[in-house]
Every structure is written in structure tokens, then in C-alpha cells.
C-alpha positions in Angstrom: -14.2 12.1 1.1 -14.6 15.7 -0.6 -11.3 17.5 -1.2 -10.3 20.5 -3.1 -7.9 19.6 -6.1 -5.8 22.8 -7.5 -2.8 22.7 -10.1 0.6 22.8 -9.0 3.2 23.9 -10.3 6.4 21.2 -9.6 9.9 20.6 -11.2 9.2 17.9 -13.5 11.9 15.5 -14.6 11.9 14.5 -18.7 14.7 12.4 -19.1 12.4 9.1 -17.6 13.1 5.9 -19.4 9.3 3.8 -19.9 9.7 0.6 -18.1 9.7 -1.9 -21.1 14.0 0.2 -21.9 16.9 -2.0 -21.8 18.8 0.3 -20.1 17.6 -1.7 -16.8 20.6 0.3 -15.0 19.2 3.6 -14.6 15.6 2.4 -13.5 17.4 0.3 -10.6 16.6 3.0 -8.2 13.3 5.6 -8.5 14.0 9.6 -8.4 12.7 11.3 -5.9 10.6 14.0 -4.8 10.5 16.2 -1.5 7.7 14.8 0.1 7.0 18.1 1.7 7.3 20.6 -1.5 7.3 17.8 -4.5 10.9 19.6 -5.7 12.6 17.0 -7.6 15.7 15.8 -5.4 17.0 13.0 -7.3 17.7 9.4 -7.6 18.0 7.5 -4.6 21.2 6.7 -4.3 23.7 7.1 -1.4 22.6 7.8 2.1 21.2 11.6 2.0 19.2 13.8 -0.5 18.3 17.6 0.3 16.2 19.3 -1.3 17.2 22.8 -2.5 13.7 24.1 -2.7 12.8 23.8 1.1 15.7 22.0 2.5 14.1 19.3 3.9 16.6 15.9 4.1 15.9 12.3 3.2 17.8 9.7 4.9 18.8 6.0 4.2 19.5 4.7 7.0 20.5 1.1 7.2 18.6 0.1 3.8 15.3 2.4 4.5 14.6 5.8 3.3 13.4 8.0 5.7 11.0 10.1 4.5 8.4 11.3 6.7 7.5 15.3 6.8 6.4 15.0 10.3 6.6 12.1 12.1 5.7 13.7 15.1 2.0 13.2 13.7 2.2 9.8 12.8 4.0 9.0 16.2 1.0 7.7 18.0 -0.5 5.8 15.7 2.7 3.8 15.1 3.1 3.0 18.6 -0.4 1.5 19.2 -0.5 -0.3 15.9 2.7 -2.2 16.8 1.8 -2.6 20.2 -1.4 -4.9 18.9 0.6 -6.3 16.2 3.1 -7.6 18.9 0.3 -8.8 21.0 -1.4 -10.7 18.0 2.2 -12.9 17.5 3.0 -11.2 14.5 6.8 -11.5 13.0 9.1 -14.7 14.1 13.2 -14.7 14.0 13.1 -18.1 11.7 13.7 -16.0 8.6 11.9 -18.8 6.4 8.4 -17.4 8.2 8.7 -14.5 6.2 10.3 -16.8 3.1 7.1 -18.6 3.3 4.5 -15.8 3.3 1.5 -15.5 2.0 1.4 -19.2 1.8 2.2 -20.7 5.0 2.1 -19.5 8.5 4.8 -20.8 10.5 4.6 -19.5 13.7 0.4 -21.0 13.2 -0.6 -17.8 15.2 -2.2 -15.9 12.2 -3.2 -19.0 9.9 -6.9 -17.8 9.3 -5.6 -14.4 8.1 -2.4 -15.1 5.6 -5.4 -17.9 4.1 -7.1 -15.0 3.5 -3.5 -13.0 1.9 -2.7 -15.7 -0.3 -6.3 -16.3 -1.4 -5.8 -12.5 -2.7 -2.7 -13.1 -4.1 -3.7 -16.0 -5.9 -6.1 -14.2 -8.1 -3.7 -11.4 -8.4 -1.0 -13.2 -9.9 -3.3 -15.4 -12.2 -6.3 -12.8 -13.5 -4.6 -10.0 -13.1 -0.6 -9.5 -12.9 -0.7 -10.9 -16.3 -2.8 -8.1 -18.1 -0.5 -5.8 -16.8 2.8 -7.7 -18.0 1.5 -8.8 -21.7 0.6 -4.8 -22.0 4.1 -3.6 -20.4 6.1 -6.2 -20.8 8.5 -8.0 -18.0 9.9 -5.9 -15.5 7.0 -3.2 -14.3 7.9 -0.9 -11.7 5.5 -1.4 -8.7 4.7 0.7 -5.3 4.0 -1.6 -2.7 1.9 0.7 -0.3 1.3 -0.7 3.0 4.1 -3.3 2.7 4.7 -4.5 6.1 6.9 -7.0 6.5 7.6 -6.8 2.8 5.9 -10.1 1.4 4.3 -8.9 -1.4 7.3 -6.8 -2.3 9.4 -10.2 -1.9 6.7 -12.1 -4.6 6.8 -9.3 -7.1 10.6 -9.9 -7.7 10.6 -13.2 -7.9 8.1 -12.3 -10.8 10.8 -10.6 -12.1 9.3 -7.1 -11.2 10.9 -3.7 -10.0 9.1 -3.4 -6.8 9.2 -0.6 -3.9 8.3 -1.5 -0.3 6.8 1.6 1.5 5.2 2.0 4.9 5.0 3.9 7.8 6.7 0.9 10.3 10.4 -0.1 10.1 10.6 -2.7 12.7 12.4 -5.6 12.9 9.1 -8.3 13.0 6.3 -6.7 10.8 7.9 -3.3 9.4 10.5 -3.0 6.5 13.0 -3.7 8.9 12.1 -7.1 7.7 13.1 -7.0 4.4 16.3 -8.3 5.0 15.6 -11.3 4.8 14.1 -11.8 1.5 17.7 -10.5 0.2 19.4 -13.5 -0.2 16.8 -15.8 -1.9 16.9 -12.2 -4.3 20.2 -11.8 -4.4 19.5 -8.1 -3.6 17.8 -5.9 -1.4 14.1 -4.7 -1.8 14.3 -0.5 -2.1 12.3 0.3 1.5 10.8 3.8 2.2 9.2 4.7 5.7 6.5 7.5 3.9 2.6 8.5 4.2 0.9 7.0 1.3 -0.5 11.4 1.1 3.0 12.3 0.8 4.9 10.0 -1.5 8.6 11.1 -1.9 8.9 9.9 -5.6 8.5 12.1 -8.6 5.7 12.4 -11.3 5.2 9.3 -13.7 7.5 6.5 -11.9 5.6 3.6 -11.8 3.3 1.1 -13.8 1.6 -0.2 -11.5 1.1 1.6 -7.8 -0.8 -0.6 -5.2 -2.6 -0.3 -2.1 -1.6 -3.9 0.0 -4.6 -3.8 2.9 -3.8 0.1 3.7 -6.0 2.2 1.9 -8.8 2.6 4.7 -6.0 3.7 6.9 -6.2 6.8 4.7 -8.0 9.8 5.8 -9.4 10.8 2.6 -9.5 8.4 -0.1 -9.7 11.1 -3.0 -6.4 12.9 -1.6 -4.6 9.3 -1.2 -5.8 8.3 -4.8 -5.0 11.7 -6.6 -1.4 11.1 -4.9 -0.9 7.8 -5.9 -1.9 9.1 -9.7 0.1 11.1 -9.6 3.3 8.9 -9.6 1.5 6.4 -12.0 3.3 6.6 -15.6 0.2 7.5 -18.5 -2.2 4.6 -18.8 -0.4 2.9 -15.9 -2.6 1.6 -12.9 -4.1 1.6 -9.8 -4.6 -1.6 -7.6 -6.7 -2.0 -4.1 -6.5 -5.2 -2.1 -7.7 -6.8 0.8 -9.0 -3.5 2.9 -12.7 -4.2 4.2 -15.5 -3.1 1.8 -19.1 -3.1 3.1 -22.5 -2.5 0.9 -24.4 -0.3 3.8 -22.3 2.9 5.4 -23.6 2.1 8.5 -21.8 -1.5 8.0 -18.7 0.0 7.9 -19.4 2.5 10.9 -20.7 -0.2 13.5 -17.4 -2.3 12.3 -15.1 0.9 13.4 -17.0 1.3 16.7 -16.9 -2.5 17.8 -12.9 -2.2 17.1 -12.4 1.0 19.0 -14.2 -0.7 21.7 -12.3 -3.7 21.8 -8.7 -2.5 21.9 -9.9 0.1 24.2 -10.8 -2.8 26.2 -8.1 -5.3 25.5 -5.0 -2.4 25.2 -6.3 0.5 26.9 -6.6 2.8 23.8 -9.1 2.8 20.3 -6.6 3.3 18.2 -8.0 6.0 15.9 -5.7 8.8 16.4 -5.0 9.1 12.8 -8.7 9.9 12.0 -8.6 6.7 9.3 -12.1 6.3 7.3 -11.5 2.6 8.1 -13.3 0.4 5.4 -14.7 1.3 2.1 -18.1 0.6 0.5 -19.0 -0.3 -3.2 -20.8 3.3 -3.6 -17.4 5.1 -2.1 -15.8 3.1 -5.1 -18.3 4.1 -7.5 -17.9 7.9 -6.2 -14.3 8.0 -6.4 -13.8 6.3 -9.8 -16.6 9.2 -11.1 -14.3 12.0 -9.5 -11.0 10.5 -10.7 -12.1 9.7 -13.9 -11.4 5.5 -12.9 -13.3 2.8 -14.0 -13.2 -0.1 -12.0 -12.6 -3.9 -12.3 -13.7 -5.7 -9.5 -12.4 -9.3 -8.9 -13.4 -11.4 -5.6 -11.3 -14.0 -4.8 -12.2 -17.9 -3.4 -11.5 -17.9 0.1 -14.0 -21.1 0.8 -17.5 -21.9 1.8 -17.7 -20.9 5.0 -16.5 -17.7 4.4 -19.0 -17.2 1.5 -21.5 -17.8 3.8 -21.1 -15.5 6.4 -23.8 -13.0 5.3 -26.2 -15.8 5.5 -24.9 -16.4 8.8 -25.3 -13.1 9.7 -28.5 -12.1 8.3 -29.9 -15.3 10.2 -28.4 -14.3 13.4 -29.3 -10.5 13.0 -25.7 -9.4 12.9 -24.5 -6.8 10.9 -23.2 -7.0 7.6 -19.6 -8.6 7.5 -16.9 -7.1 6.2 -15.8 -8.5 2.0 -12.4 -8.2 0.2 -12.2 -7.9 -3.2 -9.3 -6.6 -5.5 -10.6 -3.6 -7.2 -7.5 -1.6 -10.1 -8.1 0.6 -12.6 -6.0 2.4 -15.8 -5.1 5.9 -15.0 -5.3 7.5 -18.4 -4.5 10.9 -17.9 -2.4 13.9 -17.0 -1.9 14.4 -13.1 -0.6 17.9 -12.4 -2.7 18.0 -9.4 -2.1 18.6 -5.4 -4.7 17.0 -3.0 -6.1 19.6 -0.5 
């Protein structure tokens, strides 16, 4: 978790309308940053972007920015995740499956698990969505990090909200290649970018709300991946964290990462950990991270029924490990974020 934070000195962009401006037209699309130097590039709009500081090029390419520095070092992990996302049933070609999500599973391959996603999104869309909107106003600008298949994107408009899909996958039956689908019950399509949540191609100050959608512990160090975030938060903006697996004991989290290796080792013939991902979080992490990032943190545990509120009884009586919790932790980001993560 320790990592060196130094200034940096970045093209900044002052003509930024807040979210709550009625010119809606010129916040249809965010402006851009290269994700390898941070030079300001531009709104996204048309099909390439260069950037005149390094040269690097950003692509939309049927709908989906492509963004990554290096995908060469992401390669790997991309082809083992969606090789156990295929094999757990994931995705469907009845577009109402995705229509449906978080509420109802159609394909019935995955039930147990989108219980648990709408559970979450439940209490996020009656405890907390609605601090945010009485203090913004309709309309908030919203990185979806860790997107997937796009269904919380898809919810967040229908709340009438500006959100961005973003994730490393763009297949056709759990990446942002599904996005598609969600365009016509919209009326438009969601703005997709294939990124790394450490190098986000957006400029300072874009968004009111930036949100990590069961992907943080994929990140490799959680104080680089915040101060990132942060940094495209607009002043006293905020920070969200949902459904990624939070333990009490370290050594919770540890035996959880080495019973996983194990078993796709066993069941797919790799661990899947080439990324180096810390995996799960525990309440002291949080604690640590919101002392180092100046964020205090509201924590709000959502109902997802008796016998899952019983499992560390279960456990304790069995002499299993600790399970795993989920919670929704967010916090205000109330300050100045000229920094680069090391």
C-alpha cells in the first residue's frame, strides 16, 4: 500500500462548466487526458485524439475508447479473467438479460451473485445516490470503474445521471461491448472507455462522483488507484467503493487469495494473479487510506438476508476462516489534487 506521491506539473483545462450548468451540451462528452503523460487532448469527440505532448493516440473504435498505455501488460490478465467469466455462464444474447440487471438473472446461472448486486444497489440508490443529488443537483457526472457489462452505467441514466462506463474488457457478453444494448431503452449510447483505473484518460476535476463497481481489489496499490481517481473528482466531489471483499483479519484476506489461486489453478490450469492485484480490502486498510488521503469514511452495509448474516457464526462454529463482507464505503474529496501516484 505505500507509494511515493510528488507534484506534477499538467496542462490544466479552466473553461469546465460545474455539473449543476444548463449548458447540458458541452458536458455531453468528458475532455480528455493522455493516459500516458496527463497532456490535455481534448473532448471526446470523433474517432481519434493525439496527443501533442507524447504522441500517444486514443481510438474510438465502434463506440469504445481505446485507451490503454500498454496493453501488452494487461494482456494476460484479460485472457484468463474472460476465460472463467465464460466458463461461469456469464452474458446471454436475449438483450433483456442485460435490461434486467441487477434485478433479475435470466439466464438463472448467477442468481446468488446479482442478489447480492442489487442488494448493493438498493441501498445505493436509497441512502446514498440521494445525498449526492440534493447537494449537486440532477444530472451528476459519474465514472463507473469496473463496469462490465455496463449495468450500473445503464441505472445511473435512467436516474437521469451523466455516467461513463470504463473497464479493461470490451467483449461482446460481460465487457463494454455490451453496452449496446442499453441504447435503445436510453435513447443513446453509454460513453465506454477500455482504460486502467491507474491511468485514467480524463482530465483534472471531471466528475462528481467517481466509483469503484466490485474492482478496486483488482488494483495493485490502493493509495495510487485512489489518488488517481481524486484526481478527476471535481472539489468536494466524491469517492464511492462497492461490493469488493473486505475482511477484519489480514490473514482473512490472504488465505481467501490462496484458496482462489488454488482453485482456478485446478479447475483452468492457471491462478490468475498475473496482475499482482491486493485482492480484498480490510476495515484497517480503509482506515489507513482515508488517514493518508485525507478521507473520512461512511460506511453503509446493505441487507442481503439471514443466512448470509450468519455466515461468521457459521464459520466460527465450523473453524473456518473469516468470510469475506461487502459494504459500500464513499467519501467527499475536499481538496486540491495536483498529485502523480508513484
Amino acid at each position: 500500500m505505500n507509494a511515493r506521491v510528488e507534484p506534477v506539473h499538467r496542462q490544466r483545462l479552466t473553461t469546465l462548466e460545474p455539473s449543476n450548468s444548463s449548458n447540458r451540451s458541452e458536458r455531453e462528452h468528458p475532455v480528455l487526458a493522455c493516459p500516458r503523460c496527463r497532456f490535455v487532448v481534448g473532448v471526446a469527440r470523433g474517432h481519434e485524439l493525439r496527443c501533442d505532448n507524447c504522441a500517444f493516440v486514443l481510438r474510438n473504435e465502434g463506440g469504445i475508447w481505446r485507451t490503454l498505455p500498454d496493453i501488452g501488460q494487461y494482456a494476460t490478465f484479460m485472457e484468463q479473467y474472460e476465460t472463467v467469466r465464460k466458463a461461469e455462464g456469464r452474458g446471454s444474447n436475449n438483450p433483456q438479460y442485460y435490461l434486467a440487471l441487477p434485478f433479475q438473472d435470466h439466464s438463472g446461472k448467477l442468481s446468488w451473485q446479482w442478489k447480492i448486486r442489487s442488494s448493493t444497489y438498493r441501498t445505493l440508490e436509497s441512502e446514498i445516490l440521494p445525498r449526492f443529488e440534493r447537494k449537486r443537483g440532477p444530472g451528476l457526472d459519474i465514472l463507473d470503474i469496473g463496469a462490465g457489462n455496463g449495468w450500473l452505467s445503464y441505472r445511473l441514466a435512467l436516474r437521469r445521471h451523466r455516467p461513463v462506463a470504463l473497464d479493461l474488457l470490451v467483449n461482446d457478453f460481460d465487457g463494454l461491448g455490451c453496452v449496446g444494448h442499453y441504447a435503445t431503452a436510453l435513447s443513446h449510447q453509454l460513453p465506454c472507455y477500455q482504460a486502467a483505473m491507474d491511468h485514467l484518460p480524463f482530465a483534472d476535476d471531471q466528475f462528481d462522483l467517481v466509483l469503484f463497481n466490485s474492482s478496486l481489489h483488482y488494483s495493485t496499490n490502493y493509495r495510487r488507484t485512489l489518488s488517481e481517481a481524486m484526481r478527476c473528482i471535481r472539489p468536494d466531489g466524491h469517492i464511492l467503493i462497492m461490493d469488493s471483499p473486505v475482511y477484519h483479519r489480514l490473514d482473512s484476506g490472504e488465505r481467501m487469495k490462496t484458496a482462489t489461486h488454488s482453485q482456478f489453478e485446478r479447475q483452468y490450469g492457471f491462478r490468475s494473479d498475473s496482475l499482482g492485484s491486493v485482492g480484498y480490502l480490510t476495515f484497517s486498510m480503509l482506515r489507513e487510506l482515508g488517514a493518508e488521503l485525507d478521507l473520512v469514511w461512511n460506511l453503509h452495509r446493505p441487507w442481503y438476508g439471514l443466512k448470509w448474516a450468519l455466515r461468521p457464526v457459521n464459520a466460527f462454529l465450523r473453524g473456518k476462516r473469516e468470510p469475506s463482507k461487502f459494504i459500500i464505503a464513499w467519501a467527499r474529496v475536499s481538496r486540491g489534487h495536483a498529485y502523480q501516484s508513484r
